[in-house]
C-alpha angles and dihedrals in degrees: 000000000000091000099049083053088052107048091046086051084058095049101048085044083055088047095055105045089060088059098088097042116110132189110277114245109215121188112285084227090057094094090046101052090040094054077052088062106052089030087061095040092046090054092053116037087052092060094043089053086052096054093050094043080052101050092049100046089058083044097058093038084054098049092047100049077056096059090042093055086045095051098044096052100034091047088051094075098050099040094048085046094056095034092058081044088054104055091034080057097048091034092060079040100058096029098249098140101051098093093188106093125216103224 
C-alpha cells in the first residue's frame, strides 16, 4: 500500500512538472538555411568523389596497360625460347632435320 502511494505521488509530480512547458518556437529562416547547407555540402563532396573516382580509374588503366607491356615483352623471350625447343623436339623426333633420305 505504501508503494502504490508512492508511486502515484511520483506520477502526479511528473504531471506536474509537464504543465509549464510550451512548444519551442525555432527561426522561420531555420529550414532555409539549413536546405543551404546541405545544398552547399552535397555539391561538394560529390565533385570531390568524382574526381577521385576519376584519378584512380586512369591510375589502374595505366597501370594495367603497364602489366600488359611487361607481360608481353617480358613473355616473348620465354615463349619464343620453349617454342624453338619444342620443334626442334618434334623435328629430331619425326626425322625432319636429317636431310640424307632412305630409298
Amino acid at each position: 500500500m505504501d508503494k502504490e502511494i508512492k508511486l502515484e505521488e511520483e506520477v502526479n509530480l511528473t504531471l506536474n512538472s509537464l504543465d509549464g512547458i510550451q512548444q519551442a518556437e525555432a527561426n522561420p529562416y531555420l529550414s532555409q538555411k539549413i536546405s543551404a547547407r546541405l545544398n552547399e555540402n552535397v555539391i561538394g563532396v560529390t565533385i570531390v568523389k568524382h574526381k577521385l573516382i576519376y584519378t584512380f580509374m586512369i591510375l589502374l588503366i595505366i597501370i594495367m596497360n603497364i602489366v600488359t607491356l611487361v607481360a608481353i615483352n617480358g613473355g616473348n623471350k620465354a615463349l619464343t625460347n620453349s617454342r624453338e625447343e619444342m620443334l626442334k623436339t618434334v623435328a629430331t623426333d619425326y626425322s625432319i632435320i636429317d636431310k640424307s633420305y632412305n630409298y
